[in-house]
NUTI-879235 format. One record per residue (C-alpha): residue in three letters; y, x, z. Coordinates in steps of 0.02 Angstrom, whole numbers, plus 50000, padded with zeros to 5 digits. Each point is the difference from the previous one (the first is absolute). Layout:
! residues N
r_y_x_z
Ala_Y_X_Z .
...
! end
This chain:
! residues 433
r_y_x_z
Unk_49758_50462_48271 .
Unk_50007_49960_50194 .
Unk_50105_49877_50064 .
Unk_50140_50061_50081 .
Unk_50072_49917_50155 .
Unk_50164_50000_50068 .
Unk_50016_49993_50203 .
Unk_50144_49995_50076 .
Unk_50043_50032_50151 .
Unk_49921_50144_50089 .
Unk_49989_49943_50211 .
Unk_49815_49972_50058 .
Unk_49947_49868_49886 .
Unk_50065_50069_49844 .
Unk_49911_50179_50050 .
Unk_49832_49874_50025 .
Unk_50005_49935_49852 .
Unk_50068_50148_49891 .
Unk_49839_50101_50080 .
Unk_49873_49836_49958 .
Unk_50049_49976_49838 .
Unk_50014_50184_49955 .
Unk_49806_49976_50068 .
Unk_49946_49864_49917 .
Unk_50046_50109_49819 .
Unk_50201_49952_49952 .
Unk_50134_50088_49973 .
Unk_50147_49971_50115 .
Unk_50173_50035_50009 .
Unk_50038_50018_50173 .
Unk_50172_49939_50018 .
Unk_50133_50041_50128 .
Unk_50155_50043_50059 .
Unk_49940_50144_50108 .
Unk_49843_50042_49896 .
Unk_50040_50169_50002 .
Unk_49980_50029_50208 .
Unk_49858_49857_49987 .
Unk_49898_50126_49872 .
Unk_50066_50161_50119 .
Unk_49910_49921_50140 .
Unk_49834_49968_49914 .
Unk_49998_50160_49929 .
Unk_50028_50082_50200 .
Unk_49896_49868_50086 .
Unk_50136_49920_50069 .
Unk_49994_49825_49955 .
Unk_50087_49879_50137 .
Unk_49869_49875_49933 .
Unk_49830_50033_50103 .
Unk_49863_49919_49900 .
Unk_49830_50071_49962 .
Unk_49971_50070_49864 .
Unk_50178_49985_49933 .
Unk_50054_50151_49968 .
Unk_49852_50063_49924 .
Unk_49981_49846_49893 .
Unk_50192_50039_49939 .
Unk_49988_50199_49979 .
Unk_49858_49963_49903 .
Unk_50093_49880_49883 .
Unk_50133_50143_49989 .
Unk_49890_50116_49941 .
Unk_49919_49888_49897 .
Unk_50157_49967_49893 .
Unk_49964_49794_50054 .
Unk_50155_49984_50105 .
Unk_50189_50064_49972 .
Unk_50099_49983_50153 .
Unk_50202_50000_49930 .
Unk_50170_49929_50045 .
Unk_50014_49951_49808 .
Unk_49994_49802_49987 .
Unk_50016_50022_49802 .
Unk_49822_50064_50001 .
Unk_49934_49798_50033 .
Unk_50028_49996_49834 .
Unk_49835_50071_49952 .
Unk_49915_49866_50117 .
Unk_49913_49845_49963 .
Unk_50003_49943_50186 .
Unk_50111_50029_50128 .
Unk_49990_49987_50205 .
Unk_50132_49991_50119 .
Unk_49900_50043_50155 .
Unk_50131_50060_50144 .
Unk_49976_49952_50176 .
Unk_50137_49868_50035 .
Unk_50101_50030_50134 .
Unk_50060_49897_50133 .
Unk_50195_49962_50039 .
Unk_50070_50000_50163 .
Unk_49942_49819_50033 .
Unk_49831_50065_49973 .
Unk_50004_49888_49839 .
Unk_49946_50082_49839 .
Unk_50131_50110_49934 .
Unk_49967_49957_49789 .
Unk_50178_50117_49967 .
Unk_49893_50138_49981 .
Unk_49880_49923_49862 .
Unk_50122_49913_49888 .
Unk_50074_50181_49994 .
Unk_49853_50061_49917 .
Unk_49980_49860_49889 .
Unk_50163_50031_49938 .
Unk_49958_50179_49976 .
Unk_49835_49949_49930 .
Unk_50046_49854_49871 .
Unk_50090_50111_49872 .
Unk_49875_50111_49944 .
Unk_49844_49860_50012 .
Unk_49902_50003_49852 .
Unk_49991_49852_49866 .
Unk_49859_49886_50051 .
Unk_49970_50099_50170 .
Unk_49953_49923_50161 .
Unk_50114_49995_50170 .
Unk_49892_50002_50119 .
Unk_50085_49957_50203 .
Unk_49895_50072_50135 .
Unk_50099_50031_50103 .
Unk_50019_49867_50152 .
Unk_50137_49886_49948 .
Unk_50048_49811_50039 .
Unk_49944_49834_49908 .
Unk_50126_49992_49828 .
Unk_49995_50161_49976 .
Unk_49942_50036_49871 .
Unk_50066_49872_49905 .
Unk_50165_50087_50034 .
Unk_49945_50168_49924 .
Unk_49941_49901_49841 .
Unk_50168_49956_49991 .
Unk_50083_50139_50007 .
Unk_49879_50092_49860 .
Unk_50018_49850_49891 .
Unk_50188_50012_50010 .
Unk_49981_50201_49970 .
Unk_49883_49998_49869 .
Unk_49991_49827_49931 .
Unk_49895_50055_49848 .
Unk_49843_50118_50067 .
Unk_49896_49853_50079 .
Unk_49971_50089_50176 .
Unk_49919_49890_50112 .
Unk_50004_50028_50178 .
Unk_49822_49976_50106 .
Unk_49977_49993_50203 .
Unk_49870_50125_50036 .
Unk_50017_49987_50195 .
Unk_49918_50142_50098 .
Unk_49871_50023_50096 .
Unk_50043_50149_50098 .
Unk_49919_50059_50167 .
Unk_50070_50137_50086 .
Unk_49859_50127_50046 .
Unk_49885_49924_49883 .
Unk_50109_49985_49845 .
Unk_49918_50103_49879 .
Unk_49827_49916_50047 .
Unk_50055_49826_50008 .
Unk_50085_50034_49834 .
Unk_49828_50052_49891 .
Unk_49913_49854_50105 .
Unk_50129_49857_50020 .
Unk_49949_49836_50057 .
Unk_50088_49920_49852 .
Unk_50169_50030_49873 .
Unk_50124_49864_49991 .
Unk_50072_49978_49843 .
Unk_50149_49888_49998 .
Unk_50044_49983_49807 .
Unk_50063_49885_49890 .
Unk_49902_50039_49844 .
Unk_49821_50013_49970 .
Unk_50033_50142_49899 .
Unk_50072_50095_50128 .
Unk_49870_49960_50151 .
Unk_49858_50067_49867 .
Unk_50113_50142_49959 .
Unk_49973_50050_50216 .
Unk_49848_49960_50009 .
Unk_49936_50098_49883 .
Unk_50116_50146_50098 .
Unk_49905_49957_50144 .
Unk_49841_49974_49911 .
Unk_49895_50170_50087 .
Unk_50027_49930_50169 .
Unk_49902_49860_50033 .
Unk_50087_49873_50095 .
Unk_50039_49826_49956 .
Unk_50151_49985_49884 .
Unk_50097_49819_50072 .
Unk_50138_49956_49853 .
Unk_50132_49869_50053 .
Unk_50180_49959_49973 .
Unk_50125_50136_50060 .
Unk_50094_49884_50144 .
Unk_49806_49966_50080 .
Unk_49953_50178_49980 .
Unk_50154_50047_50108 .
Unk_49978_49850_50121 .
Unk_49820_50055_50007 .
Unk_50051_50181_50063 .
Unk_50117_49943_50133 .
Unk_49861_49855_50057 .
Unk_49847_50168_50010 .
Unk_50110_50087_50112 .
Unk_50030_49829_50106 .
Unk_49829_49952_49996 .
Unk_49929_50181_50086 .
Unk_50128_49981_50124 .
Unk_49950_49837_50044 .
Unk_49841_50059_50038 .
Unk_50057_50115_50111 .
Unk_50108_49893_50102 .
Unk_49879_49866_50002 .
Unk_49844_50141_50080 .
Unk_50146_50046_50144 .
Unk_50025_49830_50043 .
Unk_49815_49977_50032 .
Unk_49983_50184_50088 .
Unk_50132_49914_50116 .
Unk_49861_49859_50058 .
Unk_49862_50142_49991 .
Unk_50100_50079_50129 .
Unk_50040_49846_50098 .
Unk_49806_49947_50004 .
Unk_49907_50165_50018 .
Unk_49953_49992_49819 .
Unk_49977_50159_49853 .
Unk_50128_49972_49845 .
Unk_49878_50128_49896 .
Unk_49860_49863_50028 .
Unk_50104_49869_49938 .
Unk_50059_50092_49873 .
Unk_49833_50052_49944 .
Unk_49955_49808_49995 .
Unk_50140_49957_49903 .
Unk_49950_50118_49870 .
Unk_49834_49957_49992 .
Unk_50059_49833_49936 .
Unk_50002_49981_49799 .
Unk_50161_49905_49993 .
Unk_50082_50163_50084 .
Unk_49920_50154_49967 .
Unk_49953_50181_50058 .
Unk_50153_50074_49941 .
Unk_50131_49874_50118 .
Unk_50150_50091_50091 .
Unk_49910_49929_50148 .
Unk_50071_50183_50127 .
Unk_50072_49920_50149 .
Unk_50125_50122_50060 .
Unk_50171_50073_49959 .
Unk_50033_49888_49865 .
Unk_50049_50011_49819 .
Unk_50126_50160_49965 .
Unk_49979_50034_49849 .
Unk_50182_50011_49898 .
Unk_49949_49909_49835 .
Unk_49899_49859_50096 .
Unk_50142_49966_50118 .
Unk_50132_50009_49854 .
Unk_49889_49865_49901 .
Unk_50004_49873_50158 .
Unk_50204_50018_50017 .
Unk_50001_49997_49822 .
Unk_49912_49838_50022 .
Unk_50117_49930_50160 .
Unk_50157_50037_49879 .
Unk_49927_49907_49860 .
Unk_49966_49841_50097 .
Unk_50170_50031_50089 .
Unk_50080_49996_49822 .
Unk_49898_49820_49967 .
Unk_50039_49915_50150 .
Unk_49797_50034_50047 .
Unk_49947_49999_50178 .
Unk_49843_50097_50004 .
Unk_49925_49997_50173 .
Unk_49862_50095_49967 .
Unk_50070_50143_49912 .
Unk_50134_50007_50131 .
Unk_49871_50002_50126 .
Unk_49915_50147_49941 .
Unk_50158_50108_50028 .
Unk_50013_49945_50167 .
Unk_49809_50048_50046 .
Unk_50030_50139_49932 .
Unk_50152_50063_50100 .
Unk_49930_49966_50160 .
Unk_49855_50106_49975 .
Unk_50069_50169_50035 .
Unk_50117_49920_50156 .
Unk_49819_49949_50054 .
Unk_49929_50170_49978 .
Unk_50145_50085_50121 .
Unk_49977_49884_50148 .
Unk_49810_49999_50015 .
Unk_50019_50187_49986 .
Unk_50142_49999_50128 .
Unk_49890_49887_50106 .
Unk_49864_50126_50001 .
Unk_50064_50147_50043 .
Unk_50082_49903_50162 .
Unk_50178_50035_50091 .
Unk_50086_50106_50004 .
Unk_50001_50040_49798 .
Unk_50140_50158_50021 .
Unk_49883_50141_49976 .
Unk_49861_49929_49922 .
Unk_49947_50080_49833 .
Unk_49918_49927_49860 .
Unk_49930_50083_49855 .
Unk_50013_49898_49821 .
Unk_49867_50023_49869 .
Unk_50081_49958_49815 .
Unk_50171_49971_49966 .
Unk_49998_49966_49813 .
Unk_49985_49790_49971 .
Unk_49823_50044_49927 .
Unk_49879_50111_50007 .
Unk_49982_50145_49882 .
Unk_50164_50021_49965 .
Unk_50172_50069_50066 .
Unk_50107_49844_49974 .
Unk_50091_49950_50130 .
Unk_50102_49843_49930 .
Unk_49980_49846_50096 .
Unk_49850_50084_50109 .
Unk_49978_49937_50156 .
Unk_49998_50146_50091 .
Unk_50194_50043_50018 .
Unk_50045_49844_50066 .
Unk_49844_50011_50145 .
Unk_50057_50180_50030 .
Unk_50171_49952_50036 .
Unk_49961_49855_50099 .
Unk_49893_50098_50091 .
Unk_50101_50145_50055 .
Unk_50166_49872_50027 .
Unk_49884_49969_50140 .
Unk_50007_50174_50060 .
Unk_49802_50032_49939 .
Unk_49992_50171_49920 .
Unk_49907_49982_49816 .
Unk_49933_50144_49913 .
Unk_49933_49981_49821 .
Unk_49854_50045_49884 .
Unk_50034_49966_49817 .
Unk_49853_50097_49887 .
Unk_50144_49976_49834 .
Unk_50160_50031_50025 .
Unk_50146_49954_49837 .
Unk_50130_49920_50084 .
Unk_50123_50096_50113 .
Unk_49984_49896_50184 .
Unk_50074_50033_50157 .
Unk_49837_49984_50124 .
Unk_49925_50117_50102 .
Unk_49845_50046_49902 .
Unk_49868_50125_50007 .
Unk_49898_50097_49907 .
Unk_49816_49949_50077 .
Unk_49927_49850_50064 .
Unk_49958_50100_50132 .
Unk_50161_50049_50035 .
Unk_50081_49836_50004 .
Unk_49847_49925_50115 .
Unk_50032_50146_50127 .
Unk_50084_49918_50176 .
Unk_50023_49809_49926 .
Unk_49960_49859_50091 .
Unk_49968_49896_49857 .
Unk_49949_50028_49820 .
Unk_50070_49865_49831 .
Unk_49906_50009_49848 .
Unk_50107_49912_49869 .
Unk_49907_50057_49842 .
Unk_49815_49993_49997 .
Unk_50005_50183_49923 .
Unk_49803_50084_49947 .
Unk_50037_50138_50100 .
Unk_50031_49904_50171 .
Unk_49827_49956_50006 .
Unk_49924_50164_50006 .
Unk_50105_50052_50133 .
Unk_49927_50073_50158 .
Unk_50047_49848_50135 .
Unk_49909_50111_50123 .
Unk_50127_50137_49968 .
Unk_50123_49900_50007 .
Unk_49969_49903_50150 .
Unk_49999_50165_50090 .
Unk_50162_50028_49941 .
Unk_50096_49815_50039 .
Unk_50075_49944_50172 .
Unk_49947_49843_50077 .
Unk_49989_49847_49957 .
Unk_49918_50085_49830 .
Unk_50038_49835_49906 .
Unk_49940_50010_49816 .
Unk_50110_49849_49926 .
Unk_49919_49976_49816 .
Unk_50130_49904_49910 .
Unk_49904_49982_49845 .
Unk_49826_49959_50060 .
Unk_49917_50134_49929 .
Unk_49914_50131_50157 .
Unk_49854_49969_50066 .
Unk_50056_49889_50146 .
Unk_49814_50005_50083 .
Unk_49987_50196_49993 .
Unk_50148_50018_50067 .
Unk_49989_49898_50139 .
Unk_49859_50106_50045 .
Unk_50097_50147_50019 .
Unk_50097_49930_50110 .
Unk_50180_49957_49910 .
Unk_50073_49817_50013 .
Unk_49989_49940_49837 .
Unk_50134_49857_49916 .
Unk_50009_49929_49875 .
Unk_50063_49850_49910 .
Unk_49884_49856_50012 .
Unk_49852_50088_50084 .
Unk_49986_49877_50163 .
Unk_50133_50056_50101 .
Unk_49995_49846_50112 .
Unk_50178_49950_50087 .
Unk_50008_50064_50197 .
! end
């Protein structure tokens, strides 16, 4: 008999996992208060969640009888382990909003099986899972549940990838029964399995998170002195990678800075926690502060280019999602540059190849289209598709100055020199007049 797995919680990394587990040969009970319009959408093709591959990877588990999407929390019952895996939301001090999971724990912990395992996914804060140990041992003193940390690893665009070839599974659990229990889960995906106490495993998520956007901050701060001296941040970059103590896989992109939702959620996460301990941490703060200034720095070298008077000017934005591949517009850059932008009285136009969140832009349907009679192009997102474009067309089609402003570092700065656009860029050598 297969092991059946409960997930609940049905936003875009419960549908990730529900569709790689399903793969990897279990059973799951998909489960959710809205299962029924989830399953409706997958069965139309019109999933809000744009990942590759997942909605064939989850009509396929359908059809296979492997998963069971239902609004029917008595059916974790029949599992052995069980994954709350929805997308924590944020409150309205961008803080993360935990109200939402504790309500499906509670809907969750009377129907877990005897001996199952709880498994948190979702993003949550240092304690807590201690807290939802609490409440099932208060619940259901006598069926031995333990609760594990299994933090994610989810990356948007690439989730259904990263998720058959993770770098590595953190397993925060207090047993040794229990961490061989997920590993052998896990054990068709070869990745190293790390097992540590639960409070480390969550400190370890939030510290991740921190860590990349470190990185990032610490690359823009140098593409600052590139810029200063005449220097190339990809050079440096490329050096920095090169050495062992690094690696080839750094978040060494000078440029717009760290947007992502979850990584900035992990950092405040991490400001509130030292708040709460009396901590000053300097560097942490830091990074928040880099990172803020990058897309104020972005507006007025753009503003700069394109000369006075700005009333009139039009620029045309490439990618307003806050990463490429992918329609999410939550904490993107892009809105905030628009806006400042056009406060200024420059006319923006923009090209977004996926569109899932209702915005209030001008956008277009071509990149063409939004290139024809702008001063200035901003690519935001280093998209596939905005490297095959025809600059020669699209030259043709621009006003002067025919700035090409490549936010991300990612064009081919030399070519299109050639052609004749201005080209900028952060960190590229842009020497102070």
């Amino acid at each position: 008999m297969k092991m059946k797995i409960g997930m609940i919680g049905l936003s875009h990394l419960g549908l990730i996992f529900t569709a790689g587990f399903a793969k990897l040969g279990y059973e799951i009970v998909a489960v959710d208060q809205d299962a029924a319009a989830i399953a409706k959408e997958i069965s139309n093709d019109t999933l809000r969640v744009i990942e590759v591959g997942l909605t064939d990877l989850l009509k396929s588990g359908v059809s296979e009888n492997r998963i069971c999407f239902t609004s029917n929390f008595s059916l974790l019952g029949d599992c052995q382990i069980a994954i709350l895996s929805l997308d924590t939301p944020l409150d309205d001090s961008e803080n993360l909003n935990l109200e939402p999971v504790f309500q499906l724990v509670d809907l969750a912990i009377p129907y877990l099986a005897t001996e199952a395992l709880f498994l948190i996914s979702s993003q949550i804060v240092v304690g807590t899972c201690d807290l939802i140990q609490e409440k099932i041992n208060q619940q259901k003193p006598e069926d031995n549940i333990e609760v594990v940390y299994f933090p994610e690893n989810l990356r948007v665009g690439q989730a259904i990838e990263y998720f058959f070839r993770a770098d590595r599974f953190i397993i925060g659990a207090k047993t040794q029964k229990a961490y061989e229990k997920i590993s052998q889960l896990l054990n068709k995906i070869e990745a190293p399995k790390i097992h540590m106490d639960i409070k480390s495993a969550e400190i370890s998520k939030h510290a991740l998170n921190t860590f990349l956007a470190l990185q990032v901050s610490f690359i823009n701060e140098i593409a600052e002195i590139c810029d200063a001296c005449g220097a190339d941040i990809t050079k440096v970059a490329e050096a920095l990678k090169s050495d062992s103590r690094i690696g080839s896989r750094a978040y060494f992109n000078a440029g717009i800075g760290i947007t992502s939702p979850p990584i900035i959620r992990e950092i405040k996460t991490i400001m509130r926690l030292a708040r709460e301990n009396n901590l000053n941490l300097a560097v942490v703060n830091g990074i928040l502060e880099t990172n803020c200034k990058q897309q104020k720095k972005i507006v007025e070298m753009l503003k700069t280019a394109l000369g006075t008077p700005l009333t009139g000017k039009r620029v045309g934005v490439f990618g307003l999602s806050y990463k490429e591949g992918t329609g999410f517009t939550g904490k993107s850059a892009a809105p905030f540059i628009v806006s400042e932008l056009e406060s200024s009285g420059i006319h923006c136009q923009i090209y977004q190849p996926i569109i899932l969140e209702t915005q209030h832009f001008n956008s277009t349907d071509s990149p063409y289209s939004t290139s024809r009679d702008c001063n200035a192009l901003l690519f935001l997102n280093p998209e596939k598709e905005f490297l095959d474009l025809d600059f020669d067309k699209i030259k043709d089609l621009m006003l002067e100055p025919k700035i090409i402003f490549d936010a991300r570092n990612f064009l081919p700065k030399s070519d299109l020199e050639t052609k004749g656009f201005l080209y900028l860029a952060i960190g590229r050598g842009r020497r102070k007049s």
